[in-house]
C-alpha positions in Angstrom: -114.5 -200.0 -38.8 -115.2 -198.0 -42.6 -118.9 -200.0 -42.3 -119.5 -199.3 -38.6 -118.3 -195.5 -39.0 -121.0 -195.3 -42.3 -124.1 -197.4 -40.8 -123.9 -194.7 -37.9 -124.3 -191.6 -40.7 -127.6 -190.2 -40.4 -128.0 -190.3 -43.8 -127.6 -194.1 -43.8 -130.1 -194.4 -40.5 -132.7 -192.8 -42.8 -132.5 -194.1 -46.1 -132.7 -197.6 -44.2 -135.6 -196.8 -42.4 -137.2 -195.3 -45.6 -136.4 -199.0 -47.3 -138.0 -200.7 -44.3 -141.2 -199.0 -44.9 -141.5 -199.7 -48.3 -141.1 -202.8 -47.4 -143.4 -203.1 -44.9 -145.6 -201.1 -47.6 -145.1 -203.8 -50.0 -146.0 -206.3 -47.9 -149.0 -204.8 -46.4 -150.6 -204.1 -50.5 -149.4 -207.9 -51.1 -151.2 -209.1 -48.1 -154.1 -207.0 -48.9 -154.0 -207.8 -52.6 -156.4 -205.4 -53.9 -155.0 -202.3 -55.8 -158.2 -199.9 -55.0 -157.8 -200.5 -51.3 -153.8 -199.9 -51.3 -151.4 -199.5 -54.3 -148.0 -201.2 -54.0 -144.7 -199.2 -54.1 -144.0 -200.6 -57.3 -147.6 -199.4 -58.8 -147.2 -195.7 -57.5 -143.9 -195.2 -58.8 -145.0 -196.8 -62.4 -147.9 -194.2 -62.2 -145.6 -191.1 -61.0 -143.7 -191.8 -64.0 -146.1 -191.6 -66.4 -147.3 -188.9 -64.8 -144.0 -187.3 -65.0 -144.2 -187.5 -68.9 -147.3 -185.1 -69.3 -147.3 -181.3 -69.4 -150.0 -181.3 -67.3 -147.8 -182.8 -64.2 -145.2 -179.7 -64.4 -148.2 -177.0 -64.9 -150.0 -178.5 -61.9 -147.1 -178.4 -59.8 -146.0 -175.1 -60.9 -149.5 -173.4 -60.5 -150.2 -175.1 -56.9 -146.1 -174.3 -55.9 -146.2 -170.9 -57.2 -149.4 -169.8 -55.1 -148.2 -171.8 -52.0 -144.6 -170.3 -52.0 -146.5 -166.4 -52.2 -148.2 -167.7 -49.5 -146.0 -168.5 -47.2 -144.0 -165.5 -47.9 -146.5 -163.7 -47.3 -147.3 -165.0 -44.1 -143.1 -165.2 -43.4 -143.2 -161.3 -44.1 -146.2 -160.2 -42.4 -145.6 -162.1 -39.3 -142.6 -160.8 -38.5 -142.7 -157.3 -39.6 -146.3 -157.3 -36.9 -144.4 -159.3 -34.2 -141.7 -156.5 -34.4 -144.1 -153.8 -33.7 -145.7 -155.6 -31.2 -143.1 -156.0 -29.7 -142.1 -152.2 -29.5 -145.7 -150.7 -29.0 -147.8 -152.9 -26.4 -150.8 -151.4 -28.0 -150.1 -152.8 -31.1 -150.0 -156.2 -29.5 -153.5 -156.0 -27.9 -154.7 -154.8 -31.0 -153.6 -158.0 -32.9 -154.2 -160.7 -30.0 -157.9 -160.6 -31.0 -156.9 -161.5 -35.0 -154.4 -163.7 -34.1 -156.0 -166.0 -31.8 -159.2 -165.9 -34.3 -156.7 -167.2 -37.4 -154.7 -169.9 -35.3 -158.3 -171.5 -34.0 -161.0 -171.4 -36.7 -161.2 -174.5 -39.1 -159.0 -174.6 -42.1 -162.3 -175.9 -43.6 -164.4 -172.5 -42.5 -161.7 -169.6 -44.0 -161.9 -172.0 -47.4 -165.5 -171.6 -47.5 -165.6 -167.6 -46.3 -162.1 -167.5 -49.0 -164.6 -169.1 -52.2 -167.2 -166.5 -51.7 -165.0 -163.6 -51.2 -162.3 -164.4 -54.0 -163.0 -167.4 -56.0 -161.1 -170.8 -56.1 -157.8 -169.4 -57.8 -156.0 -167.2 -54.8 -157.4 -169.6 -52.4 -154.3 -171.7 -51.6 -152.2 -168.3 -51.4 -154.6 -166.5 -48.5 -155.1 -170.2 -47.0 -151.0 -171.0 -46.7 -151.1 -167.2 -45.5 -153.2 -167.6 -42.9 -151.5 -170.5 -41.7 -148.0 -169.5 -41.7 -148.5 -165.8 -40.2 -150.0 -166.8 -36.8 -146.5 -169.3 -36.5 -144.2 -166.6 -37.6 -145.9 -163.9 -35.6 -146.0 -165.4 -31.9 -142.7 -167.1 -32.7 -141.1 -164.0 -33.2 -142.7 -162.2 -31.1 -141.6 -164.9 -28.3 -138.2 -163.9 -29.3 -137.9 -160.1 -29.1 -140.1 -160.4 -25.3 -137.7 -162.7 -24.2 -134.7 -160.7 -25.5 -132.0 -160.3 -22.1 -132.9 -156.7 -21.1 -129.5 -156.3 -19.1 -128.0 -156.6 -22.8 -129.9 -153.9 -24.1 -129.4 -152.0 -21.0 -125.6 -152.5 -21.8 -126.4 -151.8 -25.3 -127.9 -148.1 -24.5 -125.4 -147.5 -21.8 -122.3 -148.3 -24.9 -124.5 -146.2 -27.1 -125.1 -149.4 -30.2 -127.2 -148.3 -33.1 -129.8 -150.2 -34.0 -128.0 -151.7 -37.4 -125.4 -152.8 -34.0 -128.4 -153.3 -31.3 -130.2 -156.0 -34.2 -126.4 -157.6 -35.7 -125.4 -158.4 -32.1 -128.4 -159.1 -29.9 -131.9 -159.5 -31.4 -130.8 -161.8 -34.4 -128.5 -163.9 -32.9 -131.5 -164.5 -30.2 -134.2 -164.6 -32.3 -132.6 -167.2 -34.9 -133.6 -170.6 -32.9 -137.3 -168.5 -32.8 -137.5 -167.9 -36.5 -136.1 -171.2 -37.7 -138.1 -173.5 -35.6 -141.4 -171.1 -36.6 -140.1 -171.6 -40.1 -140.2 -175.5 -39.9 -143.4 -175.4 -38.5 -144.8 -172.9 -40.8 -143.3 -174.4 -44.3 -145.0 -178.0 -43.2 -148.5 -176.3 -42.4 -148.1 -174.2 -45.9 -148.4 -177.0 -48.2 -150.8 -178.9 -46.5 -153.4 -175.9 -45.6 -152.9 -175.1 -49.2 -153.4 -178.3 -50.9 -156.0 -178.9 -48.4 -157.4 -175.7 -49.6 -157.6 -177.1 -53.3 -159.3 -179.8 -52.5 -162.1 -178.5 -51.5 -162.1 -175.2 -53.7 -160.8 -177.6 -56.8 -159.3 -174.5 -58.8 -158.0 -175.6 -62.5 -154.5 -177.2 -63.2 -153.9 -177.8 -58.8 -153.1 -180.2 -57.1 -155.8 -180.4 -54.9 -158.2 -180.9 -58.0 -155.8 -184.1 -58.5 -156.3 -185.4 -56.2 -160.2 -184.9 -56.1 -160.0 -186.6 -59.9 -157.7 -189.6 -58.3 -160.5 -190.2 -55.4 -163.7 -190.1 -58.4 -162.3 -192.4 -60.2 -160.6 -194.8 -57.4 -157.3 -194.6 -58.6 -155.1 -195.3 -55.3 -151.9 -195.4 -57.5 -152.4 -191.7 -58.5 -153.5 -190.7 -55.1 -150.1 -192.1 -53.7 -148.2 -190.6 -56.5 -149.5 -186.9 -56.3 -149.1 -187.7 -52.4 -145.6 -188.5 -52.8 -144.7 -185.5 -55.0 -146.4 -183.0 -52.3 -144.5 -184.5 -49.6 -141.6 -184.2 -51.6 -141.7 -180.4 -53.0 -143.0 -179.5 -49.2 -139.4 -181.0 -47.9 -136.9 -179.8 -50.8 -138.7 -176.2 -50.6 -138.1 -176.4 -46.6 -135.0 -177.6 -46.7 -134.3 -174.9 -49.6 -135.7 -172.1 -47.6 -134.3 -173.1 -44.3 -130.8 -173.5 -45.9 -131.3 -169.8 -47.3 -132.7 -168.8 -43.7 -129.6 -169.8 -42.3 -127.3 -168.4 -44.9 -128.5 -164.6 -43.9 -128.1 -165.3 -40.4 -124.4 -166.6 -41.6 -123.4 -163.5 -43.6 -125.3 -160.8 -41.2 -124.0 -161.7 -37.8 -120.7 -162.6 -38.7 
């Protein structure tokens, strides 16, 4: 009953599915047999550790994490503090819809170009992630505050609320599913627009540049190593920031 009760943990589910793809992973480099086509498991993770060993790994990831988080609290910020006066002031929304729809459609590829010849390679991941994340945040939240119940702000004006009491009891406890589902969208989209973004601009000590170097000189094992470690700083930031997210909500509506 113990073993039944833990193989039906989630926790379990996933780290068994993760094992059967590294498997299947193994297999497939095995079968291949040719590291420059696909590096095994075994021959990423001896690279990541050497990798792991070198100054240069922790300045990369800091420089490349440090512009990407400013980034995306940028765009977290901006978003939101627009979608509230949208939604208050009509005209501000028509004013915006024009920008808006314009960020969320061009290429990632054309704002990297138009970014390198306005401000260089070295803010580029920052105004990338930016432009990715505010568009999310902005018609999430927005979303939320039109969709508000008017009969409970009717109530709300008719009991006299403040605002402080008009936001604690109706607008964040609606807008919270609006926000944190924008957030998981937006923190996903952040890392790769912005690593994307690297690749392309190549600025010094990134990750993008990395993996530009990793691609030259056909070495799969790096590739799959510096993927691994963005896939794993995009999840433990979002799970970080989420956790944070939901922590305000916590100690504000209560």
């Amino acid at each position: 009953m113990a073993i039944k009760k833990l193989l039906q943990r989630q926790s379990v589910q996933r780290a068994a599915a993760v094992l059967f793809a590294l498997l299947v992973w193994q297999a497939a480099a095995l079968m291949i047999h040719d590291h420059l086509l696909l590096a095994s498991p075994i021959q990423v993770a001896g690279r990541l550790f050497a990798l792991i060993g070198t100054a240069a790994f922790w300045q990369t990831i800091l420089h490349t994490g440090t512009r990407i988080v400013f980034g995306f609290l940028m765009g977290f910020f901006t978003g939101i503090a627009l979608a509230i006066l949208a939604g208050r002031f009509k005209w501000v929304e028509m004013l915006l819809w024009p920008f808006v729809v314009t960020i969320k459609t061009i290429p990632v590829a054309s704002f990297v170009i138009l970014v390198l010849i306005w401000l260089g390679s070295r803010q580029l991941s920052v105004f990338i992630s930016f432009l990715m994340v505010f568009p999310v945040m902005y018609l999430n939240t927005l979303q939320g505050i039109q969709s508000t119940d008017h009969k409970l702000l009717e109530m709300a004006k008719m009991f006299r609320l403040s605002g402080g009491q008009k936001l604690k009891h109706i607008y964040l406890p609606h807008l919270r599913p609006f926000l944190t589902g924008g957030c998981s969208i937006a923190l996903g989209l952040s890392w790769k627009s912005g690593v994307a973004a690297e690749l392309i601009g190549r600025p010094d000590a990134s990750m993008g540049d990395m993996l530009y170097m990793a691609k030259v000189h056909f070495d799969t094992s790096e590739l799959f190593a510096w993927t691994f470690v963005i896939i794993l700083l995009s999840l433990m930031f979002e799970k970080l920031f989420l956790l944070g997210l939901k922590t305000c909500f916590d100690e504000v509506i209560k």
